[in-house]
N, C-alpha and C positions, 0 to 999 in steps of 0.2 A: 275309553279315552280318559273318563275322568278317575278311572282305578291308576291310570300310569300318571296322572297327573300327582295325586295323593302318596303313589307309591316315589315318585321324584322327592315331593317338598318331605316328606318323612325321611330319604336318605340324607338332602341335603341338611337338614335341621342336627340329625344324628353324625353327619360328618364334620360339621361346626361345632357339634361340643365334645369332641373328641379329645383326650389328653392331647399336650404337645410336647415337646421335650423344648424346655427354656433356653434361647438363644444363649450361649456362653459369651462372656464376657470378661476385661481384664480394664479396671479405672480405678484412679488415684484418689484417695478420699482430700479430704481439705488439712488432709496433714503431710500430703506427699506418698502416703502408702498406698500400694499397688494392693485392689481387694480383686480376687480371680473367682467370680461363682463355684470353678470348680474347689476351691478351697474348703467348701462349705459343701461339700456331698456329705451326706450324713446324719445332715440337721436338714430342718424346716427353714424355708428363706424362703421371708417377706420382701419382695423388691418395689419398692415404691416411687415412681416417676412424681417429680413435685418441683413448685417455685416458691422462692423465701418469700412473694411477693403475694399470694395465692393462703387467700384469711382461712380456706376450706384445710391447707397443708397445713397451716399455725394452729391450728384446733384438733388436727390428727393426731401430730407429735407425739404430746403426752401420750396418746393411748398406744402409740408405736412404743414409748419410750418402756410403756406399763408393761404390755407386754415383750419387751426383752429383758426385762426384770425376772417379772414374772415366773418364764420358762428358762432362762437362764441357759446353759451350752445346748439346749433343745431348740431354739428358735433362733434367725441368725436376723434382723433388720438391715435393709442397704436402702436406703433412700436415694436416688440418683436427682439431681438437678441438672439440668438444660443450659449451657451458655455458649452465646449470651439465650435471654438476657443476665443469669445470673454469674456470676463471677464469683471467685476462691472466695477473695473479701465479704463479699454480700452473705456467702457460704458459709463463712466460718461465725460472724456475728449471729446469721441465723441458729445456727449449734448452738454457739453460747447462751443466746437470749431461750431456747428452748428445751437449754440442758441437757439435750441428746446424750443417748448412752451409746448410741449406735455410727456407725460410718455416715457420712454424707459425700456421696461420689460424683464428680464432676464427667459431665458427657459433653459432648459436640454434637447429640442428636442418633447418630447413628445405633447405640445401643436402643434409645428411646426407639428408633422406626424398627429395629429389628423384634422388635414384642409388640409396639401398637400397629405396624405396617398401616397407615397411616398418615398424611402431616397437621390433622387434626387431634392432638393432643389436649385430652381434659382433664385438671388435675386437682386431688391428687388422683392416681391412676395405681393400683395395687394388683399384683402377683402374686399369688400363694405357690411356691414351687417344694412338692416335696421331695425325700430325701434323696429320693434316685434323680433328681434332675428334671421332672416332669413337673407341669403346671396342671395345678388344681383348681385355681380358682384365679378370675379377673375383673376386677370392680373400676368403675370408676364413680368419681362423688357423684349422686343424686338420688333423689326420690325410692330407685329402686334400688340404692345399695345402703340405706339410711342403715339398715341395722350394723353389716359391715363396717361402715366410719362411724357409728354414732352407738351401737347399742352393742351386742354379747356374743354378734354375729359371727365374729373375726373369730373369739376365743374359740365359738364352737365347732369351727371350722380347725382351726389347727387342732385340739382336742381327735376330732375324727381321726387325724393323719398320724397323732402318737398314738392313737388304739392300739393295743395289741391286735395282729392280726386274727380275724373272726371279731372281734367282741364289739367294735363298730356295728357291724350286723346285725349285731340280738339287741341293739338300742331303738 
């Protein structure tokens, strides 16, 4: 009994960290343009659930904004915000006061529950999906994703996903 016990909690542990293929989606950033996840097959895209109102998101930014620099047509940022409570306005100052180099996309929710399934939403809340449309990776702010939001974690993670195939392996 207690082998099928073991043998249960090890399938379900292994079926919960299974690749998923990233709900697709189609939202208007705070300038009126339509961003389509599928657009971005090809590159790496960071999809970012967040509030302008949320100090944990205002302290992200930058390292969002670093790395879409950084990797430049390799990595694609969308940052989606929730309204309410936030709104276009609230939306677009946050942009501005944050410099953004990146989309900020307005939801009504439904994209946010179709990836957190969910209505407990903690943010920010980060999706690594790579190039085939598959998610790699899912953080949300705290303690256990400190290096993610805070430290070299993020980079070393997208890095994996540009590997040439094999050479992630032999590191």
């Amino acid at each position: 009994m207690k082998r099928v016990l073991m043998l249960l909690c090890a399938a379900t542990l292994l079926f919960a960290q299974a690749p998923k293929r990233a709900p697709s989606f189609c939202l208007a950033d705070t300038t009126g343009q339509w961003r389509d996840l599928v657009d971005y097959r090809g590159k790496i895209v960071l999809v970012e659930f967040m509030q302008t109102t949320c100090p944990h998101c205002a302290a992200f930014a930058p390292k969002l904004a670093a790395i879409q620099q950084k990797y430049g047509g390799k990595v694609q940022v969308l940052s989606v915000a929730i309204t309410p409570p936030d709104n276009p306005q609230t939306m677009m100052e946050f942009a501005k006061g944050q410099n953004l180099n990146y989309p900020l996309l307005i939801d009504m929710g439904q994209v946010a529950f179709s990836y957190v399934r969910s209505p407990n939403l903690h943010f920010p809340h980060l999706y690594l999906v790579d190039r085939d449309g598959t998610i790699r990776g899912n953080w949300e702010e705290g303690p256990l994703a400190k290096d993610i939001f805070e430290g070299e974690g993020l980079t070393k993670e997208i890095d994996k996903l540009l590997a040439p195939s094999g050479s992630a392996a032999k590191k």
